[in-house]
N, C-alpha and C positions, 0 to 999 in steps of 0.2 A: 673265148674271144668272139668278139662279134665283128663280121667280114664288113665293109664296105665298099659300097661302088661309087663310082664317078661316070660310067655312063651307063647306057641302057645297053648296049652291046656286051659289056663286062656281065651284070647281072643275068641278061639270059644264055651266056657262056657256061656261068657257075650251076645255074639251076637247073638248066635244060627244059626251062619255059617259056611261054610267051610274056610280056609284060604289056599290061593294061593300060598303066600311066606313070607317069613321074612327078617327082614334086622338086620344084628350084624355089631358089630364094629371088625374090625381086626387090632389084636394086632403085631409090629414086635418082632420081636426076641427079640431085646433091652427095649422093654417094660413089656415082661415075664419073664425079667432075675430081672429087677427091682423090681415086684410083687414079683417073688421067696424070692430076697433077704430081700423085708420088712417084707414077711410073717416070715422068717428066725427068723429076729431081735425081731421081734413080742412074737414069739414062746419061743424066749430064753429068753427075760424078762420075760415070762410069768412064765418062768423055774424057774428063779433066784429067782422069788419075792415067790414060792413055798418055794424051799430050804431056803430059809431064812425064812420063816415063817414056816417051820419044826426046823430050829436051835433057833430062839425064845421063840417055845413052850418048847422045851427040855432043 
């Protein structure tokens, strides 16, 4: 298996080196607008399914 990391902290924990650089993905505009909006949608069902489970108990 091959390890991976998620940050640079991780990485030079495991290897007991320095690290040079890193590489991320870049996101355009129209890909953080899409994130936003699912977190959005996310966020609101999470809302709903609350409020109805507050009007359920009561």
């Amino acid at each position: 298996m091959r390890p991976t990391f998620h940050d640079v902290q991780q990485l030079m924990a495991a290897t007991s080196r320095p690290v040079l650089g890193t590489v991320r993905a870049a996101k355009s505009v129209a890909q953080l607008r899409l994130e936003r909006a699912d977190m959005l949608k996310v966020a609101g069902i999470v809302g709903l399914l609350i409020v109805l489970q507050a009007v359920w108990v009561v």
